[in-house]
C-alpha positions in Angstrom: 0.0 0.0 0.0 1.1 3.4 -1.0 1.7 5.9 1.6 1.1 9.0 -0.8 -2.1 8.3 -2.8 -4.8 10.6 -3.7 -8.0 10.7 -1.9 -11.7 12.9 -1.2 -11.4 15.8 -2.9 -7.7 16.2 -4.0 -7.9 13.1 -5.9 -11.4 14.2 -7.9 -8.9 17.8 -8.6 -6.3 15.9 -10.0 -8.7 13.9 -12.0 -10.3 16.9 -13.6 -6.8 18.9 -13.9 -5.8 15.3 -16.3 -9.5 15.0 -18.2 -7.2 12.9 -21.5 -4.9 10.7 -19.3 -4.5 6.9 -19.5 -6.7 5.3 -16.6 -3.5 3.2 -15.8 -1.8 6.3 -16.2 -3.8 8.4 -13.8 -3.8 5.5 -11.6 0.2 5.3 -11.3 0.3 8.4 -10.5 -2.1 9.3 -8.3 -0.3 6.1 -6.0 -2.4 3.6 -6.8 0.5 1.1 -8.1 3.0 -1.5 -6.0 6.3 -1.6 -7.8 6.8 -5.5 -8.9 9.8 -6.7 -10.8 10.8 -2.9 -10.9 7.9 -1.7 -12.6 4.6 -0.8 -11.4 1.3 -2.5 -11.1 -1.4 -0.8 -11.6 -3.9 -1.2 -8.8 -7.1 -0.8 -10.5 -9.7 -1.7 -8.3 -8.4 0.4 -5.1 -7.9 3.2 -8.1 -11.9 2.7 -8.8 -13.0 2.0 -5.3 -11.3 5.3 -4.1 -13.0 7.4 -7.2 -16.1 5.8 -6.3 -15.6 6.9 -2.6 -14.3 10.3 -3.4 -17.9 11.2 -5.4 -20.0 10.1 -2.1 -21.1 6.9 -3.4 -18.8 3.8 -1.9 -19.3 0.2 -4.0 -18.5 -1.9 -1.2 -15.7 -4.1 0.1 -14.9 -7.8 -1.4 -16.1 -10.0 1.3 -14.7 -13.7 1.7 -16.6 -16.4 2.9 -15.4 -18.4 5.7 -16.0 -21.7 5.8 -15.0 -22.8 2.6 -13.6 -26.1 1.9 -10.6 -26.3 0.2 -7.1 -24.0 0.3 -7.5 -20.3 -0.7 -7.2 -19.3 -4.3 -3.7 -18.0 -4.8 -5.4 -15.7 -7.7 -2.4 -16.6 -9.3 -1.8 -19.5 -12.1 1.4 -20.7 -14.2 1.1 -20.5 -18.0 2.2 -24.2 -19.3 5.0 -24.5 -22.2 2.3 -24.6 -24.8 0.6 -21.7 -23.9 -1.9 -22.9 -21.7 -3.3 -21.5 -18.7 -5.6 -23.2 -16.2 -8.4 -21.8 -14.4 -9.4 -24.4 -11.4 -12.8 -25.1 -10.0 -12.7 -22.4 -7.1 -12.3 -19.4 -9.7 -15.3 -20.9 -11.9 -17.0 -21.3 -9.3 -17.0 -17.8 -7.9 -18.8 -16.7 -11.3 -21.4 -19.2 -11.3 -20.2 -21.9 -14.4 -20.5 -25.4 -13.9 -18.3 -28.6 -16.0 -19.3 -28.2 -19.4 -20.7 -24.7 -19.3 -18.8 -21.9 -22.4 -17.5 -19.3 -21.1 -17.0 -15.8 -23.0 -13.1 -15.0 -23.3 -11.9 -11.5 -24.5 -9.2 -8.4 -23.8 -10.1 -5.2 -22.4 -8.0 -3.0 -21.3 -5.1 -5.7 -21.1 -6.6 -8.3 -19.6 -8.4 -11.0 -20.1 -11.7 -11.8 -18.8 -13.8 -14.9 -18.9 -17.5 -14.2 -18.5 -20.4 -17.2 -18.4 -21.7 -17.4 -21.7 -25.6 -17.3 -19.8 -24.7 -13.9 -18.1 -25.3 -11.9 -21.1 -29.1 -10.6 -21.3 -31.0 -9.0 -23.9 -29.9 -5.5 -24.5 -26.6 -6.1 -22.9 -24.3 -7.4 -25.3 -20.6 -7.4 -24.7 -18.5 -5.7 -27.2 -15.5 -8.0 -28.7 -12.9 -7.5 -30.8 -13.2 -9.0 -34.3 
C-alpha cells in the first residue's frame, strides 16, 4: 500500500486537472500502483473503489466467505509451455459456471476476462474485438 495516494477531494482535482490521461496512467500516478519486478502494477480496483468513494457513493468491500472447503485461491496461475493457462474449479465457481458450461473469453483493457456465456441478457451485449 502506498503511503502517498490521492484521496476525497484532491484526488477528484487531479482527475479533472488530467481530463485525457491513460486510466493506468492516472492511476500510477495518483499512488495507486505496487512496484513488482521494478515496474509498477497498476492497482485498478483500489484506483476505482477510491474514485467511487471520493464522489459520495462507496461500492462496497470484497467480502470472503469463511468456511470454505478447500485451500484459498492463490489468484495466481502458471502459463504451461504450450501456452496454456488453467483456471481451477474455485475461480469458476465464484462466477457461477459449472463442468461443461462456455465461457466468453476476450481483452479489455489488457486483460483477459472470462465471463459465463448465460450472463449476457437481452440488450446487454458485450463488445468483442473482431
Amino acid at each position: 500500500m502506498q503511503a502517498n495516494r490521492l484521496h476525497g477531494d484532491e484526488l477528484i482535482t487531479f482527475l479533472k486537472q488530467n481530463p485525457n490521461g491513460d486510466r493506468d496512467a492516472l492511476a500510477v500516478d495518483a499512488g495507486y500502483f505496487q512496484m513488482r519486478h521494478g515496474r509498477p502494477s497498476v492497482e485498478r480496483a483500489q484506483f476505482l473503489q477510491a474514485i467511487a468513494e471520493a464522489h459520495g457513493t462507496p461500492v462496497g468491500r470484497t467480502i470472503r466467505k469463511t468456511g470454505v472447503k478447500g485451500k484459498q485461491l492463490a489468484y495466481m496461475v502458471k502459463v504451461s509451455p504450450k501456452g496454456i493457462t488453467p483456471v481451477g474449479p474455485g475461480y469458476t465457481r465464484q462466477i457461477g459456471v459449472k463442468p461443461g458450461e462456455m465461457l466468453k473469453v476476450y481483452i479489455e483493457d489488457g486483460v483477459i476476462i472470462l465471463e459465463p456465456e448465460n450472463k449476457e441478457t437481452e440488450g446487454d451485449a458485450v463488445s468483442q474485438p473482431s
